[in-house]
C-alpha positions in Angstrom: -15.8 -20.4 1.2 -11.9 -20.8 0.2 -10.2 -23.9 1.8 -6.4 -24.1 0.8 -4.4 -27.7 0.5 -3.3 -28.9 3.9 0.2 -28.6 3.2 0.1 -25.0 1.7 -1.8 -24.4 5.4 1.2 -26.0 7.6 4.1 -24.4 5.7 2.3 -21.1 6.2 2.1 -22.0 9.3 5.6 -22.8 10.2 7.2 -19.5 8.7 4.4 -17.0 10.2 4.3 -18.7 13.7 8.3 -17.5 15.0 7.5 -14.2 13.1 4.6 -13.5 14.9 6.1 -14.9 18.3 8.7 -12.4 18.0 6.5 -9.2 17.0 4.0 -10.6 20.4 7.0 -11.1 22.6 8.3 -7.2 21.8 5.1 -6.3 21.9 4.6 -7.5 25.0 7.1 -6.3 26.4 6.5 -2.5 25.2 3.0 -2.6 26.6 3.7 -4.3 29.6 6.9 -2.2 30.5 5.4 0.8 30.0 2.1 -0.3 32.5 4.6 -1.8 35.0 6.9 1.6 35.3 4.7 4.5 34.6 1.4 3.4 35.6 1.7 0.3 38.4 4.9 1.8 40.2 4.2 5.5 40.6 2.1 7.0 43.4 -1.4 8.0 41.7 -1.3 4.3 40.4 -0.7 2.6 43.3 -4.0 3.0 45.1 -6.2 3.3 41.7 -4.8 -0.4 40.4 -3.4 -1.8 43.5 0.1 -3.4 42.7 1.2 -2.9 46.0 -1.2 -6.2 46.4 0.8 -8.4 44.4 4.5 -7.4 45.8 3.3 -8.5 49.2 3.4 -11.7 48.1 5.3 -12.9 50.8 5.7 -16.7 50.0 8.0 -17.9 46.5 5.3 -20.3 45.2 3.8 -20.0 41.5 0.6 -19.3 42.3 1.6 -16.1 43.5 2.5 -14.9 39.9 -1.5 -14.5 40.3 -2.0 -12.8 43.5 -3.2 -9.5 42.4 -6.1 -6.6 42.1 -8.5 -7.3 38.9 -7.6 -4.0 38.0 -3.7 -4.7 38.0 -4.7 -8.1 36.0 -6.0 -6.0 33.5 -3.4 -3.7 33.2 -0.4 -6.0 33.3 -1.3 -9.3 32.2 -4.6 -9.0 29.8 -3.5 -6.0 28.1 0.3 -6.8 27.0 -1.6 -9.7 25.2 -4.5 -8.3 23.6 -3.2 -5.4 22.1 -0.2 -7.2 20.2 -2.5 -9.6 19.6 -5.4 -7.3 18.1 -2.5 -6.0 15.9 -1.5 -8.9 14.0 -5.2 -11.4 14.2 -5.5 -11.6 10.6 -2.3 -13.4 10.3 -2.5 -15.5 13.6 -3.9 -19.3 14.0 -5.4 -21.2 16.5 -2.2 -23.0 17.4 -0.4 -19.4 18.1 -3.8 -17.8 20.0 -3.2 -21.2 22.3 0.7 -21.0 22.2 1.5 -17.7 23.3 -0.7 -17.1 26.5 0.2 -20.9 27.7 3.8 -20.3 27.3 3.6 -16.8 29.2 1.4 -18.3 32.2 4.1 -21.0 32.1 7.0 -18.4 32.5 4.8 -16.1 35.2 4.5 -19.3 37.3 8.0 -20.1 37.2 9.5 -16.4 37.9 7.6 -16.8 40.9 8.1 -20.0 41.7 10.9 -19.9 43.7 13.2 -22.5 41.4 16.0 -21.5 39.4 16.8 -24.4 37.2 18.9 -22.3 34.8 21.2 -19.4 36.8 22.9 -19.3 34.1 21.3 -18.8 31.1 20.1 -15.2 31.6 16.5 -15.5 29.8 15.8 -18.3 32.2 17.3 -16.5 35.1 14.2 -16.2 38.2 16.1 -14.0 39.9 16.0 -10.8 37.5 12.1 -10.6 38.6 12.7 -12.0 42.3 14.8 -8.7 42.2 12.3 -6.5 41.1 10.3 -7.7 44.0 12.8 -7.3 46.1 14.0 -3.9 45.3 10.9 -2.7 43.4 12.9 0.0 40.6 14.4 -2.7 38.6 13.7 -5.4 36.1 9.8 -3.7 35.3 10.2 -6.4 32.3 12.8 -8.7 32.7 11.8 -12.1 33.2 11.8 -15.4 32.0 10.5 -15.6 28.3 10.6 -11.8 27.7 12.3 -9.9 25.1 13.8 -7.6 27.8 14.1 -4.5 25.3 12.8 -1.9 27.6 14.6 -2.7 31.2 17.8 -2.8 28.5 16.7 0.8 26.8 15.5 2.7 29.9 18.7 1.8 32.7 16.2 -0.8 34.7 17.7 -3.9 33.9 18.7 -6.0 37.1 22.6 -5.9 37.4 23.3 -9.8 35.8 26.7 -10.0 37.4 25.7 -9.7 40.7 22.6 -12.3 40.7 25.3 -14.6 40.0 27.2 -13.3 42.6 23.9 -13.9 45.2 22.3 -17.0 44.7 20.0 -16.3 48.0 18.4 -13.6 46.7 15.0 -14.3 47.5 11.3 -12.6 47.8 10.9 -10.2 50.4 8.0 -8.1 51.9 9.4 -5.2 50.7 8.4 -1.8 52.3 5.8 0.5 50.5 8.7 3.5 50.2 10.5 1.4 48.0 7.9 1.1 45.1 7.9 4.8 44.3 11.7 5.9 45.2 13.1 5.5 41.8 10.7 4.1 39.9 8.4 7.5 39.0 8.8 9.0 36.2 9.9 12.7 36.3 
């Protein structure tokens, strides 16, 4: 078979891997907004892939970025991946197959963690997803590590300005009315 030199191997390497992090991270997001809002947040999805499960949540710990129906897994964490993913395979390595999913389980965790070691900085910030748990029609991508296109392009983007206005902002039970009040599409 066809081996190329080392070095020609690393410095393809280091150009394609931020490429193809930003094509999976906007792909991601697509995918995963478009689950989140029209399928997971509307009333025939609700009972069919069982998000309700993973909003009642009531605790702030990281494991509970993982507290969810298999169905919803699917749907909102193994399909955002595998599809960008599929798209561009020929051109991915190793390194970026181990990369990507490691640093989104890492971000999932922390969103739900309950810590917010960077208010500030608004791609760090846990509260845009805390508020989508809280209120349940915003921030259906926001969160730390995404490209936040879609919450920006469809109106659903957490209000920035005042999460820095409410540090306490925090996790709630929310009730069931809430998921499909504005969050269905029409």
């Amino acid at each position: 078979g066809f081996h190329e030199p080392a070095y020609r191997s690393i410095v393809s390497m280091l150009y394609r891997t931020p490429l193809l992090l930003g094509f999976l991270s906007i792909g991601h997001d697509i995918i995963f907004y478009l689950g989140h809002r029209f399928i997971l947040h509307t009333s025939w999805g609700i009972p069919i892939f069982r998000h309700d499960i993973h909003h009642r949540a009531k605790a702030s710990s990281a494991i509970s970025a993982l507290y969810m129906h298999p169905l919803d897994f699917f749907l909102e964490v193994v399909l955002p991946f595998l599809i960008p993913f599929a798209l561009v395979s020929n051109l991915s390595s190793s390194y970026l197959n181990i990369l990507m999913p490691g640093i989104a389980a890492l971000g999932g965790c922390y969103e739900h963690s309950g810590f917010n070691f960077w208010p500030n900085v608004t791609g760090l910030d846990t509260r845009l997803h805390i508020s989508h748990h809280a209120r349940w029609n915003v921030s259906f991508s926001d969160g730390v590590g995404s490209a936040n296109l879609m919450d920006s392009m469809f109106g659903t983007a957490a209000d920035v300005n005042a999460l820095h206005t409410s540090p306490n902002l925090s996790l709630e039970s929310p009730d069931s009315s809430k998921m499909t009040s504005k969050s269905s599409p029409r």
